[in-house]
C-alpha positions as CSV (number, residue, x, y, z in Angstrom):
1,X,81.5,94.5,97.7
2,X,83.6,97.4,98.3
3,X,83.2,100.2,95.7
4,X,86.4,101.8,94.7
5,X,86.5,105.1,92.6
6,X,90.6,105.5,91.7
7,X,91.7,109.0,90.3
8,X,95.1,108.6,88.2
9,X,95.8,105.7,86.1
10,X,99.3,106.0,85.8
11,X,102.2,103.9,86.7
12,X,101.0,103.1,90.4
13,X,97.2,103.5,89.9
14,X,97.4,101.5,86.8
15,X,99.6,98.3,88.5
16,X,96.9,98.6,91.7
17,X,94.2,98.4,89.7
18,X,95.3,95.2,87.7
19,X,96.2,93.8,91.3
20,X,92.9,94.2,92.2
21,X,91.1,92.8,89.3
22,X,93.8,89.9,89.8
23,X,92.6,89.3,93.2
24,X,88.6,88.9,91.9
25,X,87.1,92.7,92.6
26,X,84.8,93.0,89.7
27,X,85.2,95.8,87.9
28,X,82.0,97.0,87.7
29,X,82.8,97.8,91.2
30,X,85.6,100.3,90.0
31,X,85.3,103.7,88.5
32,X,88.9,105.2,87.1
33,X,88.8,109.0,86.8
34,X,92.2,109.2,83.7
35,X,92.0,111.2,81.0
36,X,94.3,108.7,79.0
37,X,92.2,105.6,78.0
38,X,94.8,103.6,76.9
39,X,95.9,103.4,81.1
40,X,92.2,101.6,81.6
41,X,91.8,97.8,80.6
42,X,88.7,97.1,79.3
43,X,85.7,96.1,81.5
44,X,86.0,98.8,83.7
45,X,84.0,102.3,84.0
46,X,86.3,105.3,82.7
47,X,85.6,109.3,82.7
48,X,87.9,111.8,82.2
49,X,87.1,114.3,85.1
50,X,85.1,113.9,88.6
51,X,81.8,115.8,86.9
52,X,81.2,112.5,84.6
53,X,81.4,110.2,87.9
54,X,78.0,108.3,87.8
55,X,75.3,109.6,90.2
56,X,74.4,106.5,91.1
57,X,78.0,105.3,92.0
58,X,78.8,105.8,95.6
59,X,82.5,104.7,96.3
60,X,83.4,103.4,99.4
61,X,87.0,104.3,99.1
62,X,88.8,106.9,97.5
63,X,91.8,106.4,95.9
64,X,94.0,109.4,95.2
65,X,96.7,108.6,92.9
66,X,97.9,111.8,90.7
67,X,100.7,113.4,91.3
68,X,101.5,115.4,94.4
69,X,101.8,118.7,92.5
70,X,98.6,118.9,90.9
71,X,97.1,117.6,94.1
72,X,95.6,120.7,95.8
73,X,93.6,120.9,91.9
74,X,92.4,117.7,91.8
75,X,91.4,116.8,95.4
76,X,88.1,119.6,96.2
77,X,86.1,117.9,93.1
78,X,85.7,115.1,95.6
79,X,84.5,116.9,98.6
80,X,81.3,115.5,97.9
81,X,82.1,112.3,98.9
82,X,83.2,113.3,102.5
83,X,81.6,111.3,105.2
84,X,80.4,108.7,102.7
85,X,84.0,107.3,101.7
86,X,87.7,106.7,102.8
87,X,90.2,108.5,101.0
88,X,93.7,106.5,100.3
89,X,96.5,109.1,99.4
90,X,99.2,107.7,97.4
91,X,100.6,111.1,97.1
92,X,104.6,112.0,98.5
93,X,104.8,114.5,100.7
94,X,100.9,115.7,101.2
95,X,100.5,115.4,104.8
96,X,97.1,114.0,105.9
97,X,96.1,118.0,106.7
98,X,96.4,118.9,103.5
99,X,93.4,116.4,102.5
100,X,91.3,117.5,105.2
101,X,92.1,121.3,104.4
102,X,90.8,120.6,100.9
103,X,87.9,117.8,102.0
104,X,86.9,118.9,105.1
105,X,88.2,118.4,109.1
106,X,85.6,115.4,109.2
107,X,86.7,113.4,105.9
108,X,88.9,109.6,107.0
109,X,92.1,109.9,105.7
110,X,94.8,107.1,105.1
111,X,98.0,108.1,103.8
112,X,99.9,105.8,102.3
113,X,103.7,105.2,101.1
114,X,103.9,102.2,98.0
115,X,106.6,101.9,95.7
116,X,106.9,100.4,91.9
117,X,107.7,97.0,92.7
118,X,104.1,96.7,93.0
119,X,103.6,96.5,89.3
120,X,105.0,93.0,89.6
121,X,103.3,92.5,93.1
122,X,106.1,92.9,95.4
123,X,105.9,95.8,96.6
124,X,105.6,97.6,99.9
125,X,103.2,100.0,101.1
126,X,103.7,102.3,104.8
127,X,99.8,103.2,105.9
128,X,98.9,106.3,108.2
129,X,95.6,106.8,109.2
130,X,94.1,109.9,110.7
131,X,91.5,111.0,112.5
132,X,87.9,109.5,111.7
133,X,89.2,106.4,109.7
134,X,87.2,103.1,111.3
135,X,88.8,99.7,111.7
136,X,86.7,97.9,108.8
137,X,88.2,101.0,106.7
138,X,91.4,100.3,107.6
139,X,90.7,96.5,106.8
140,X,89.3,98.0,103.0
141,X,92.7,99.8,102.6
142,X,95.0,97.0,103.9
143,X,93.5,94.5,101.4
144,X,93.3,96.7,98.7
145,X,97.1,97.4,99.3
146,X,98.2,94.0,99.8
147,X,97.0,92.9,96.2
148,X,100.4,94.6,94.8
149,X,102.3,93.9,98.1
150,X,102.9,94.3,101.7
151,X,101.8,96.9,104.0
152,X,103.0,97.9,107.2
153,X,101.2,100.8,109.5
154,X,102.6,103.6,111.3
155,X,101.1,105.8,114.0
156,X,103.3,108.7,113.9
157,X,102.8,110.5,110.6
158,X,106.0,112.3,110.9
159,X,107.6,109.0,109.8
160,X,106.1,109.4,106.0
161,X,108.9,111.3,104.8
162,X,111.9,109.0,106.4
163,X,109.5,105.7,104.8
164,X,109.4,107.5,101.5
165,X,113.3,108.1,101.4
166,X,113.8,104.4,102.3
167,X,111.2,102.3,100.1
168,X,109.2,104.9,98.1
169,X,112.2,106.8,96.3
170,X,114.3,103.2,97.4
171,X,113.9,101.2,94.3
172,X,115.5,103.6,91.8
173,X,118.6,103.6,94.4
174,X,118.8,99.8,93.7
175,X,118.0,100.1,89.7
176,X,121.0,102.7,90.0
177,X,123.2,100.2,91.4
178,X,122.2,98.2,88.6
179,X,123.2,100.6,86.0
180,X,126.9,101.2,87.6
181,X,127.6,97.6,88.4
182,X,126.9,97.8,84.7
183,X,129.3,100.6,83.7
184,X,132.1,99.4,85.6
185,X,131.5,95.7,84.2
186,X,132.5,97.4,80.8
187,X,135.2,99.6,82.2
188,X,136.6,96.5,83.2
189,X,136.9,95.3,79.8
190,X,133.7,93.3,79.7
191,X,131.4,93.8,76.5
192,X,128.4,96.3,77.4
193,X,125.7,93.9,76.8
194,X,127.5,90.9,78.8
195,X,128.2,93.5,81.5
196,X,124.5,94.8,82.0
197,X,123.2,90.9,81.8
198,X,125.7,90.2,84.8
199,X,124.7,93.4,86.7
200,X,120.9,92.9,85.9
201,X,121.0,89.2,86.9
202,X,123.1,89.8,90.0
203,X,121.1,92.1,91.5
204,X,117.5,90.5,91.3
205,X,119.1,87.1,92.0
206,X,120.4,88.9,95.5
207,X,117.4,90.4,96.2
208,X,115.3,87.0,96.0
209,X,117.7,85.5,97.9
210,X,117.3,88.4,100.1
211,X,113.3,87.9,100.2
212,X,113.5,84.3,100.9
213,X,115.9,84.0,103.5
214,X,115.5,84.2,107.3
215,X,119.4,85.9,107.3
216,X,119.6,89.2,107.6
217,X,121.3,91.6,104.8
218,X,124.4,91.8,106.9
219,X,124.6,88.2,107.4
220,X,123.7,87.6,103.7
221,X,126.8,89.6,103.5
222,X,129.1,88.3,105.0
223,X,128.4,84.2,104.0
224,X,129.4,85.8,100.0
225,X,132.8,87.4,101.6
226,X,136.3,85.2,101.8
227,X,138.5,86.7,103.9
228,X,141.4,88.2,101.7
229,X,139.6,87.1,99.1
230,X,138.0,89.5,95.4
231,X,134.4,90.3,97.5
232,X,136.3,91.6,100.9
233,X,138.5,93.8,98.6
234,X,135.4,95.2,97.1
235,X,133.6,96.1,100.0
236,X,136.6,97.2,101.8
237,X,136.0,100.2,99.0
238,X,131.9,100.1,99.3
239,X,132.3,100.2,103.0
240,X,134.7,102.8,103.6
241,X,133.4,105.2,106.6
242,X,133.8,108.4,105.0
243,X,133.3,107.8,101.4
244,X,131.6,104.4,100.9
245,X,128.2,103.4,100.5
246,X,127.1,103.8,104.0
247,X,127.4,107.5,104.2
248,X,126.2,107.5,100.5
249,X,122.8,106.4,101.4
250,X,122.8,108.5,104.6
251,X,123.2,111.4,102.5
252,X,120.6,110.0,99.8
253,X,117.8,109.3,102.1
254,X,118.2,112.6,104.2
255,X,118.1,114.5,100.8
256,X,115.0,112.6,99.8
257,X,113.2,112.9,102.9
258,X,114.1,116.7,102.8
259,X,111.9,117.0,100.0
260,X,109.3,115.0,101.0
261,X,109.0,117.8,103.7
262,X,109.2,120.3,100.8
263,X,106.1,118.7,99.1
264,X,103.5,119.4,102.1
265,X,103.7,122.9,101.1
């Protein structure tokens, strides 16, 4: 069985790691390095810092999930697994150089993209692997990934920040439409609470129907619109070319993946 040694237990870690015990890893075959206990359900092996790892525990993958600014702290207390291991970066904006800078040129290195619909397993997860990384790693990582989602692969790293802008940063853009479908419900003169169950309900009926269908969003689109009718009026204000929600999101995502860059230091 693969051995898994996960440092961070927070929001992501924590919602990867239940995926995994939901899909039958034992949990004797995970470590978690969290200094918060209450992150960790029971079962599974807990220390608070790399130095209280077991010596007899030899992970076969890595999995680095704290946050990308205390990064360049955390990551050399693991050096010593180099060569043995696979190291999975959940990390935004730490380019796969930064790991070997801090690990060493011969450590395998997958970087990886997912986003917080996988604490309900539906999420998505955009894989780059570097130099050194073997095909039966890459299997490791792709299963361990899929248990909270799906995962797609990219060769070009230089991508990462573009997929980050799109689905890593994506599902607070769609939370915020959410919140001001919401707002404008009750400016409309609907009550608050009726007004945020309509927005709520809309928005994860859509994006079911979304998921399930074989149309595509624009399509989708277009079977809700009457001609003349309340939706076209709407959109003809969401899809106005030089205030609407297209140029919006251009603006959004270029501003996000702007920072990713900022991140790699």
């Amino acid at each position: 069985m693969t051995k898994i040694l996960l440092v961070g237990c927070g929001k992501m870690g924590s919602a990867m790691l239940a995926g995994w015990l939901e899909q039958g890893i034992a949990a004797a075959d995970v470590v978690v390095v969290e200094p918060n206990p209450a992150q960790v359900p029971a079962g599974v092996a807990l220390v608070g810092a790399a130095p209280e790892i077991p010596a007899a525990f030899s992970p076969d993958i890595v999995i680095l999930a704290v946050k990308p600014q205390v990064m360049a702290d955390v990551v050399p207390a693991y050096a010593r697994f180099a060569g043995q291991a696979t190291f999975l970066s959940i990390a935004a904006g730490k380019p796969i150089s930064f790991f070997q800078t801090h690990l060493g040129q011969g450590a395998a290195i997958v970087r990886a993209m997912p986003n917080t619909p996988a604490a309900v397993r539906r999420g998505i997860t955009v894989c780059c692997a570097g130099p050194g990384v073997t095909d039966q790693a890459r299997s490791s990582c792709q299963s361990l990934l899929q248990a909270v989602g799906q995962v797609a692969w990219i060769e070009d790293e230089g991508l990462m920040d573009a997929v980050t802008a799109v689905s890593g940063s994506g599902p607070a853009y769609v939370f915020l439409l959410a919140e001001v479908m919401a707002e404008a419900g009750a400016w409309a003169g609907l009550p608050a609470e009726l007004a945020a169950q309509l927005a709520r309900a809309t928005v994860a009926g859509a994006g079911e129907l979304l998921r399930q269908s074989n149309d595509s969003a624009a399509q989708l689109r277009i079977n809700v619109t009457s001609p003349g009718g309340t939706t076209a009026a709407a959109l003809a204000v969401l899809m106005d070319q030089g205030k609407g929600m297209g140029p919006l999101m251009t603006d959004a995502v270029v501003a996000a993946a702007l920072r990713g860059k900022e991140l790699a230091g």
